[in-house]
C-alpha positions as semicolon CSV with decimal commas, in nm:
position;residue;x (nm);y (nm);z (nm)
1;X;7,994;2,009;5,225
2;X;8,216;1,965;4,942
3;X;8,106;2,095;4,542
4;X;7,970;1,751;4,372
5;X;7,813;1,716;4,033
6;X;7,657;1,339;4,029
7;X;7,416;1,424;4,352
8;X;7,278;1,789;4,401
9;X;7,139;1,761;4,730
10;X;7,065;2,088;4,800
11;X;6,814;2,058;4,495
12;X;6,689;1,754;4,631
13;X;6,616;1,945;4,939
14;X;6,418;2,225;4,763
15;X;6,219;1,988;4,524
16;X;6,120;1,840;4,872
17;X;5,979;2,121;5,026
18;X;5,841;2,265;4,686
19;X;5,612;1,911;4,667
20;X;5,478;1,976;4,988
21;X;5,384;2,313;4,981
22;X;5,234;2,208;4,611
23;X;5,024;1,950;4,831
24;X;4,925;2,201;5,072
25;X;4,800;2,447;4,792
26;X;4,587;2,191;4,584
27;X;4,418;2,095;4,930
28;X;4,345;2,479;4,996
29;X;4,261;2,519;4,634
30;X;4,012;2,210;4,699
31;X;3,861;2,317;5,039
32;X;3,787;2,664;4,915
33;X;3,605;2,521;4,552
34;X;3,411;2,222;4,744
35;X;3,350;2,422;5,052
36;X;3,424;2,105;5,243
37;X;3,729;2,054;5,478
38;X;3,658;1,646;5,484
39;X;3,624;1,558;5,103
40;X;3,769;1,227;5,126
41;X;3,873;0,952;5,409
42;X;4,254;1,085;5,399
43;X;4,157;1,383;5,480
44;X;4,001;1,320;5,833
45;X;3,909;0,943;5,912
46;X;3,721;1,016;6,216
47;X;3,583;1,323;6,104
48;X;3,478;1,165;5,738
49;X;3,266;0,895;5,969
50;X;3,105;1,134;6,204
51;X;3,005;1,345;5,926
52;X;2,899;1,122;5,691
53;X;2,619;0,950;6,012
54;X;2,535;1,356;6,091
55;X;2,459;1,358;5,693
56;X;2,216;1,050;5,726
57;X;2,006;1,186;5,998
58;X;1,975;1,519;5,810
59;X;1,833;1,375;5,518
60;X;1,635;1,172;5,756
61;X;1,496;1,453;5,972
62;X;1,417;1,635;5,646
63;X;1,194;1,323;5,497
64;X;1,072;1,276;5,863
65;X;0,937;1,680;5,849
66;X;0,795;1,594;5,506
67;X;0,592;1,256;5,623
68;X;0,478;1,508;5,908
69;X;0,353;1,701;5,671
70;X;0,165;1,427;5,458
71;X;0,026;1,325;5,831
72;X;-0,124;1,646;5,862
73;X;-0,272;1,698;5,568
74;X;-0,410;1,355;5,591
75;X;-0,587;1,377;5,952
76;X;-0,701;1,745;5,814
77;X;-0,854;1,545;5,537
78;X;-1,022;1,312;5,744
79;X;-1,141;1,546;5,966
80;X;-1,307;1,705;5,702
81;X;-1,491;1,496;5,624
82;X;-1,634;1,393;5,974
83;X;-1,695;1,744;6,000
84;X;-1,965;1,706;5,727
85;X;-2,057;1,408;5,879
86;X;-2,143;1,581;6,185
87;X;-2,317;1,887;5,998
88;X;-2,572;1,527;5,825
89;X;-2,622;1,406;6,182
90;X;-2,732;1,770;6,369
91;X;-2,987;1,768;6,037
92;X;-3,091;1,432;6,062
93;X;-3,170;1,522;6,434
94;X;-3,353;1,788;6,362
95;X;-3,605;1,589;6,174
96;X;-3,580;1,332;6,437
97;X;-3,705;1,602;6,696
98;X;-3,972;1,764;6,418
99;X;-4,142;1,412;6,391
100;X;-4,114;1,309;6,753
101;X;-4,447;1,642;6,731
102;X;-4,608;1,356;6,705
103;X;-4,944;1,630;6,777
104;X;-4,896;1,815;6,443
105;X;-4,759;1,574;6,233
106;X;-4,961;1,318;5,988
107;X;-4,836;1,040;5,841
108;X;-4,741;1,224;5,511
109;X;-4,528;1,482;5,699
110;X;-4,402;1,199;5,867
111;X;-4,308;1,014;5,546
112;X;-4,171;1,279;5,397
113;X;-3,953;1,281;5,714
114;X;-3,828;0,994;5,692
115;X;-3,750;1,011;5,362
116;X;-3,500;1,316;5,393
117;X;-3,388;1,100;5,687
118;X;-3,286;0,848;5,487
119;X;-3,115;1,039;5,196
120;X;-2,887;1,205;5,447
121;X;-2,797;0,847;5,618
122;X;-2,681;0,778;5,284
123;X;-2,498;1,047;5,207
124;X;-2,264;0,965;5,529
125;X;-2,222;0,635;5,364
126;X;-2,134;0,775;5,060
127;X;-1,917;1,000;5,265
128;X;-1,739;0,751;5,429
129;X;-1,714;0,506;5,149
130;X;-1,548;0,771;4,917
131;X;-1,362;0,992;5,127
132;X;-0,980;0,898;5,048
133;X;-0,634;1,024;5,082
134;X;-0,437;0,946;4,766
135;X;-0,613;0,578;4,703
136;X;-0,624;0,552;5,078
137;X;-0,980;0,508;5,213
138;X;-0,993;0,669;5,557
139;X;-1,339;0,627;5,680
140;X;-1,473;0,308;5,564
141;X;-1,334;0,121;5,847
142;X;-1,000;0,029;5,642
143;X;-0,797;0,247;5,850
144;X;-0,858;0,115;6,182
145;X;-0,906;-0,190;6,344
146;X;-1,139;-0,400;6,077
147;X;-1,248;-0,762;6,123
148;X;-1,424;-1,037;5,936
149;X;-1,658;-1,364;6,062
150;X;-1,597;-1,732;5,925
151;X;-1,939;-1,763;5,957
152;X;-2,222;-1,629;5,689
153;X;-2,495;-1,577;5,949
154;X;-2,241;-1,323;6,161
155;X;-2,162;-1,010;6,003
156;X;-1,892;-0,792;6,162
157;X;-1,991;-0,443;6,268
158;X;-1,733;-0,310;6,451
159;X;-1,453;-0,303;6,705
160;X;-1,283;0,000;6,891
161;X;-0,954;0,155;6,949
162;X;-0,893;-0,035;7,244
163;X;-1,030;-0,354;7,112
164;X;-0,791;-0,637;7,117
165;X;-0,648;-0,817;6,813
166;X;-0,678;-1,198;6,713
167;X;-0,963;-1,430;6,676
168;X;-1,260;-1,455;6,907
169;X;-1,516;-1,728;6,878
170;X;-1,866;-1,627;6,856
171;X;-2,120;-1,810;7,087
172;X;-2,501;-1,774;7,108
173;X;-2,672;-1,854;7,403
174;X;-2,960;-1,676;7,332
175;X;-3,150;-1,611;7,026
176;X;-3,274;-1,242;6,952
177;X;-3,610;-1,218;6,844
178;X;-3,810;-0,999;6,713
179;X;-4,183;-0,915;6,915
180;X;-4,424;-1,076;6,754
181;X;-4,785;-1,227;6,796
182;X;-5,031;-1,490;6,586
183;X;-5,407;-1,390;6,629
184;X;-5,585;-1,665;6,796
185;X;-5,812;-1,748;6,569
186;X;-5,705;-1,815;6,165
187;X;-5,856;-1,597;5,866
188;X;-6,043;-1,818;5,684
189;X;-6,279;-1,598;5,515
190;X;-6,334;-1,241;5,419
191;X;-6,398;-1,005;5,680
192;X;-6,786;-0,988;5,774
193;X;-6,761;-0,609;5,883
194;X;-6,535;-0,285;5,855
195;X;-6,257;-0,373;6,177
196;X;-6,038;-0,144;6,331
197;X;-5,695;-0,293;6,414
198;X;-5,511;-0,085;6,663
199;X;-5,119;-0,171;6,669
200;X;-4,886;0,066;6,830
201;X;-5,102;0,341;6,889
202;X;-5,183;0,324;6,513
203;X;-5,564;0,276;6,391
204;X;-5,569;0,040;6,066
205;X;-5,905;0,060;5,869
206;X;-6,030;-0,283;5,750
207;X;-6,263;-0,299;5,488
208;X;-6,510;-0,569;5,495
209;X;-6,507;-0,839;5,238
210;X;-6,109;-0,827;5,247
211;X;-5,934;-1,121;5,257
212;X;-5,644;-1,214;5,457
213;X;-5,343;-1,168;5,190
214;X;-5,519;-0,819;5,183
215;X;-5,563;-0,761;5,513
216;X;-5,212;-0,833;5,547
217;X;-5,157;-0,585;5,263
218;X;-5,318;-0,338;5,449
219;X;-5,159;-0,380;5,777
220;X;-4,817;-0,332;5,595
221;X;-4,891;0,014;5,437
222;X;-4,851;0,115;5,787
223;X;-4,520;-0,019;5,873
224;X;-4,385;0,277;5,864
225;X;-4,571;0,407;6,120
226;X;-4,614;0,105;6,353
227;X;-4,275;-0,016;6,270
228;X;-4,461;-0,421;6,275
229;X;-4,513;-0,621;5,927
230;X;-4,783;-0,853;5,892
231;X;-4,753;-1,237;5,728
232;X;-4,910;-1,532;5,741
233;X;-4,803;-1,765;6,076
234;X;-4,860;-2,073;6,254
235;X;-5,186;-2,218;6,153
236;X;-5,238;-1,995;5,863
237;X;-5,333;-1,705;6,149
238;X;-5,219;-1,393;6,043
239;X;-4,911;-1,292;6,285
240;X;-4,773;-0,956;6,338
241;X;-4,385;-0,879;6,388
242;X;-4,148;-0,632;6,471
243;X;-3,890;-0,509;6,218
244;X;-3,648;-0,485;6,502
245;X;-3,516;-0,687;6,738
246;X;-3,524;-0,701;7,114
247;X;-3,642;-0,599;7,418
248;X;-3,745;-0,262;7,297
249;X;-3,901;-0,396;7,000
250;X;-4,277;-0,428;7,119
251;X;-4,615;-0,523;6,984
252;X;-4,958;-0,369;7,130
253;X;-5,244;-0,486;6,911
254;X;-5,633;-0,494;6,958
255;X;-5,905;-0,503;6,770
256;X;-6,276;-0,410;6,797
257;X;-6,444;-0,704;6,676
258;X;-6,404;-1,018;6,818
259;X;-6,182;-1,309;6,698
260;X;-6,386;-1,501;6,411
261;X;-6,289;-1,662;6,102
262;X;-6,444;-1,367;5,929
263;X;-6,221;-1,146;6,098
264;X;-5,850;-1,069;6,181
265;X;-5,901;-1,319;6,437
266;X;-5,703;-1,090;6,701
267;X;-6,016;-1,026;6,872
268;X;-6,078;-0,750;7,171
269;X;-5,842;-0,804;7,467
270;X;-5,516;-0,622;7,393
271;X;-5,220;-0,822;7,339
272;X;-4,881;-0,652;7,429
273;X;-4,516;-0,855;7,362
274;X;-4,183;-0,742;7,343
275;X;-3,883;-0,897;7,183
276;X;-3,553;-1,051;7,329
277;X;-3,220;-0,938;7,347
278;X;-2,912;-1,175;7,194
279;X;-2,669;-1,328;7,464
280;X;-2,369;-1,461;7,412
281;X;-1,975;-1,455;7,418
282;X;-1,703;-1,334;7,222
283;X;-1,376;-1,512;7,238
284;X;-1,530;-1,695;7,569
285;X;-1,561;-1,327;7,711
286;X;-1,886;-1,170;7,862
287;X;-2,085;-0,936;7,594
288;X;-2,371;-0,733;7,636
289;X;-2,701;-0,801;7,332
290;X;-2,907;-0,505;7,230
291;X;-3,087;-0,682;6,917
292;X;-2,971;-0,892;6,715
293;X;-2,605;-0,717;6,817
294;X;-2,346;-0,833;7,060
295;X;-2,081;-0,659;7,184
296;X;-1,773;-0,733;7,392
297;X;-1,846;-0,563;7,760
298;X;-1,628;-0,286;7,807
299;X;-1,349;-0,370;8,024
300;X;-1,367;-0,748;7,931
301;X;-1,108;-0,940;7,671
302;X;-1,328;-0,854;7,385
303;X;-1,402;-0,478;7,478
304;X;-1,611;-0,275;7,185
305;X;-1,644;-0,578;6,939
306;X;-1,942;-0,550;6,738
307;X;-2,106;-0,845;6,557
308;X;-2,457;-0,886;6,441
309;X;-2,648;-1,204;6,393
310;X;-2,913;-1,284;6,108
311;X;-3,229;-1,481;6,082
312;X;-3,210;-1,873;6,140
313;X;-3,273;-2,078;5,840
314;X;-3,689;-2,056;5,795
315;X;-3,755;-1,820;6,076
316;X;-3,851;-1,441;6,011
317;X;-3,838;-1,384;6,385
318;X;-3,528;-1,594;6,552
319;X;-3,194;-1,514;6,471
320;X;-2,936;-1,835;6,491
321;X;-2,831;-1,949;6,811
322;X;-2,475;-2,184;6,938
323;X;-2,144;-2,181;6,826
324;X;-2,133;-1,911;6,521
325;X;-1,767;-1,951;6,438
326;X;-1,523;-1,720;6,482
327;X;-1,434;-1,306;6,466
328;X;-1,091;-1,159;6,348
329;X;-1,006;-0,879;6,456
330;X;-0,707;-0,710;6,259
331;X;-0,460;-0,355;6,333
332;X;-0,490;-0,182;6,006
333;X;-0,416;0,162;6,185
334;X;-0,268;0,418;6,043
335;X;0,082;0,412;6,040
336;X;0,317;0,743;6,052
337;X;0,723;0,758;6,005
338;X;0,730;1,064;6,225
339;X;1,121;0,989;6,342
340;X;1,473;1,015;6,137
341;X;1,502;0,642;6,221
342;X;1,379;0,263;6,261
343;X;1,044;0,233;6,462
344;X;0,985;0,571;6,517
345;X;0,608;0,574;6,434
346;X;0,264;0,671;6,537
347;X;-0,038;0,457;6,524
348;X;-0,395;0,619;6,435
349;X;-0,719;0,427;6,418
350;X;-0,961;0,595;6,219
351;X;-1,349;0,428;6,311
352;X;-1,540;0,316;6,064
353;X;-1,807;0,586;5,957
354;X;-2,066;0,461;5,812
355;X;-2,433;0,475;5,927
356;X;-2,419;0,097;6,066
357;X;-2,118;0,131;6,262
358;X;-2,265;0,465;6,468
359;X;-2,448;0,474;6,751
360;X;-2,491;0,100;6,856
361;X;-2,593;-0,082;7,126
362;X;-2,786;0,223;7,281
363;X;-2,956;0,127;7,584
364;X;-3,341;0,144;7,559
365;X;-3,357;0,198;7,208
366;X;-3,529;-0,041;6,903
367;X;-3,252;0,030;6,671
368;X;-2,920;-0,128;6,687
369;X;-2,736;0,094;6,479
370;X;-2,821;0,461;6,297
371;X;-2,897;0,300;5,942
372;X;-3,210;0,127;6,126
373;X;-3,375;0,478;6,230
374;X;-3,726;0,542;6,171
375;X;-3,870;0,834;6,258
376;X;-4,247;0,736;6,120
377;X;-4,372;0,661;6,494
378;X;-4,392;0,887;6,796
379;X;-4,139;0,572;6,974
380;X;-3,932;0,606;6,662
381;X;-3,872;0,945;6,653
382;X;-3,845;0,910;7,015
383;X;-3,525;0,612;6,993
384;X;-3,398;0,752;6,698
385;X;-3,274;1,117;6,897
386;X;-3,132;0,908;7,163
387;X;-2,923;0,694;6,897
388;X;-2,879;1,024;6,671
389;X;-2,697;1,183;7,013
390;X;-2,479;0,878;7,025
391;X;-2,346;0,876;6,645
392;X;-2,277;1,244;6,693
393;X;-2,096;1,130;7,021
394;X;-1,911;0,879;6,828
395;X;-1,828;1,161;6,523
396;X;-1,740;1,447;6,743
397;X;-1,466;1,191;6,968
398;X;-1,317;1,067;6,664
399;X;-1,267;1,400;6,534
400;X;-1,150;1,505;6,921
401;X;-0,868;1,199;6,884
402;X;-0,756;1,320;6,521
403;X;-0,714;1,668;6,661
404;X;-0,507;1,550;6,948
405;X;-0,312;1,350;6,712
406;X;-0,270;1,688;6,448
407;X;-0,204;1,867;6,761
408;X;-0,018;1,768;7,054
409;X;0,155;1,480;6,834
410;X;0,240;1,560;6,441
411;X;0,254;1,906;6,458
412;X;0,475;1,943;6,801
413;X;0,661;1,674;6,654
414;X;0,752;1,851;6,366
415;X;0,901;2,177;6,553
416;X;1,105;1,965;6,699
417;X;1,225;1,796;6,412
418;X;1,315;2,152;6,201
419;X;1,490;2,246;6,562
420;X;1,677;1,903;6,560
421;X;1,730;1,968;6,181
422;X;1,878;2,308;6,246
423;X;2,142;2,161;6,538
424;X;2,254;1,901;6,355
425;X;2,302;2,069;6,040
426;X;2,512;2,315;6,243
427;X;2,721;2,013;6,406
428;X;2,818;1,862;6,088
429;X;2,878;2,183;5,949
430;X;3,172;2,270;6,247
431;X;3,286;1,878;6,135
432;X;3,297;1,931;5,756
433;X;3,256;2,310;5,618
434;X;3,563;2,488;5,528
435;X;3,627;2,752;5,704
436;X;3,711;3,018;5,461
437;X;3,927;3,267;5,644
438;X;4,119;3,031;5,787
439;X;4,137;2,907;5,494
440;X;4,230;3,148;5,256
441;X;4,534;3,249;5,486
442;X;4,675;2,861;5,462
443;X;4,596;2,936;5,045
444;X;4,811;3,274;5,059
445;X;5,113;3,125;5,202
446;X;5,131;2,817;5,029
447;X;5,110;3,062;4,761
448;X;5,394;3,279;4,829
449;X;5,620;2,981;4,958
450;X;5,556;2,803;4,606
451;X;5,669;3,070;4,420
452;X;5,934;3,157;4,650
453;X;6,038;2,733;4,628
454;X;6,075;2,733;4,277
455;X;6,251;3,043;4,289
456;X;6,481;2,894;4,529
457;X;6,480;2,511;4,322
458;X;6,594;2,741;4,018
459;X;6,915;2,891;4,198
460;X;6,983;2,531;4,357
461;X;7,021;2,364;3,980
462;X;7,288;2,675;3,935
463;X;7,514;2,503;4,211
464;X;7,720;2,253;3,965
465;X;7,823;2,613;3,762
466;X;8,073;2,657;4,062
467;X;8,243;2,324;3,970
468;X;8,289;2,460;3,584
469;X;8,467;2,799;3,744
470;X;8,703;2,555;3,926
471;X;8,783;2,371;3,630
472;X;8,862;2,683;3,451
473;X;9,112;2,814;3,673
């Protein structure tokens, strides 16, 4: 190559290299501050868009492990609660049993009873009405599958965790009605003599030269104990009814003076009734009636929906009969983000907990649900342990559902998450981290060959001299 002064190649050449290895060092000065090997598109395209979608399901897994979390410490909540719940029932049982001593017991004791009874029934309403996660009711029957009637005279009790969804229409076919019975003869004038009125096992004094409004006054100081209320019936005869509905709701009455008009007018020869159980559908599907209460058959479209009836317009012993309108039923579970990504979710019905959603529809029983429970009468007592047993059965399988839940779903669920967490964390890492000694070795020589370039660009710009030496000579 000959010596030319307009185009120094050979300095060219050097300032080539010298930008390149000046490119190599700021990307090893960059890797080794960031800590990344991909900080930008250029520098890996394929890379960049692997990592960046390994970076999305980390975050993801990590607010997945956190809503796991908040799960957790929600069912615990909720199973708290029920855990008091159950702690009210196995008292409320225990008076159930102490008045069912039907031997020992007077009335007072058995008042008194019933009174405690009663307070704890509403503390589990309270319970259940109050207890909340965040502003998040859990037991009130928000948080499961809830429902609602079209109809005033239907009120909506219940409906399982295996109850369909949608809207059932509610049909009567028959009434339920309370036992009751009208004396034969009418009251007309006060009683001629002191009468004992026997009802349900339970003696009433009569004093003579009461009335009828206070005979009927009297009667109903007992109907605590006798579980019947006395009014005035067909005829103006006084007539005697059951609080309760259906076949387990029974009258026995007798008195020991005959039927006059100067007496109860129920007379001597023991009359014994018994009330009738609702019948109907739901949704056109076959339901079973225990009271006033119907509920979907088990098995049947309208499994473990609950709807009670009310009195018919100027009865205070039929409930309405026909078409009653229609049920909704509506999925308000419980719903968990337990996944990094779309749809993956858990569903958790929570039952509604309060006193007239436990222990319905228990076969052979005068009470529909646990608020009705009186524990006054030896039958009572007697009904109310069998539908006590059920509402603790209802309780203790809701809190055996939660636990599964906590257990086998949430909280294996969330060990596999972290694990997950960990292996993808470690993938992205091989994708994106720098790797430091490798690193630090491509730093060292672009080090060295940038000061040795610049060395070299200096003695390339000393080239043209040689032309000067020519000139000289």
């Amino acid at each position: 190559m000959g010596l030319t002064i307009t185009n120094n190649v050979a300095s060219l050449n050097a300032q080539n290299n010298l930008n390149r290895t000046n490119g190599t060092l700021s990307k090893s000065l960059e890797r080794l501050s960031s800590g990344l090997k991909i900080n930008r598109g250029a520098d890996g395209p394929a890379a960049l868009v692997i990592s960046e979608q390994q970076r999305a399901q980390i975050a993801g897994l990590r607010t997945a492990i956190d809503n796991t979390s908040k799960a957790v410490s929600m069912v615990q909540t909720t199973e708290g609660a029920l855990n008091e719940i159950n702690s009210l029932l196995v008292k409320v049982r225990s008076l159930a049993l102490d008045s069912a001593n039907s031997g020992v017991n007077d009335s007072n004791a058995l008042a008194a009873n019933q009174a405690e009874v009663a307070n704890a029934l509403s503390t589990i309403d309270r319970i259940a009405a109050n207890t909340q996660f965040g502003r998040k009711k859990v037991l009130d029957g928000s948080a499961g599958l809830t429902g609602s009637t079209d109809d005033a005279d239907v009120t909506f009790l219940k409906a399982g965790t295996t109850s369909p969804t949608g809207n059932f229409a509610v049909a009567v076919t028959t009434a339920a009605q309370r036992a009751n019975t009208t004396a034969g003869t009418a009251q007309s004038g006060a009683l001629a003599a002191d009468e004992t009125l026997t009802v349900n096992g339970v003696a009433i004094k009569l004093t003579a030269g009461q009335t009828q409004a206070q005979v009927i006054s009297t009667i109903n100081t007992y109907t605590g104990q006798t579980g019947v209320s006395a009014e005035v019936g067909a005829g103006s005869a006084t007539r005697l009814r059951t609080n309760n509905y259906g076949s387990n709701a029974k009258i026995t009455v007798q008195s020991n003076v005959a039927a006059a008009a100067t007496s109860s007018g129920f007379g001597t020869t023991a009359a014994s009734v018994t009330g009738v159980d609702v019948a109907g559908t739901l949704g056109g599907f076959a339901a079973t009636g225990n009271g006033n209460v119907l509920t979907g058959t088990a098995g049947a479209g309208a499994s473990g929906i609950s709807v009670s009836f009310a009195l018919a317009g100027g009865s205070t012993t039929t409930t309405v009969t026909g078409a009653q309108g229609n049920a909704t039923v509506i999925d308000n579970s419980l719903t968990f983000q337990i996944g990094a990504n779309a749809n993956q979710t858990v569903k958790v019905a929570v039952d509604n907990a309060t006193t007239s959603a436990l222990g319905l529809n228990v076969a052979g029983t005068q009470f529909a649900s646990l608020s009705e429970i009186d524990v006054q009468s030896q039958s009572g007592a007697q009904d109310a342990i069998k539908v006590i047993d059920q509402a603790i059965s209802d309780i203790t399988n809701l809190r055996g559902r939660l636990g599964a839940v906590q257990q086998q779903t949430l909280e294996s669920n969330a060990n596999n998450l972290r694990t997950t967490l960990e292996n993808t964390t470690a993938a992205e890492s091989v994708i994106r981290d720098t790797d430091f000694a490798a690193e630090t070795a491509n730093f060292s020589r672009s080090q060295v060959l940038m000061q040795v370039g610049t060395q070299v660009l200096q003695n390339s710009n000393q080239i043209n001299q040689l032309v000067l030496s020519l000139m000289r000579g």
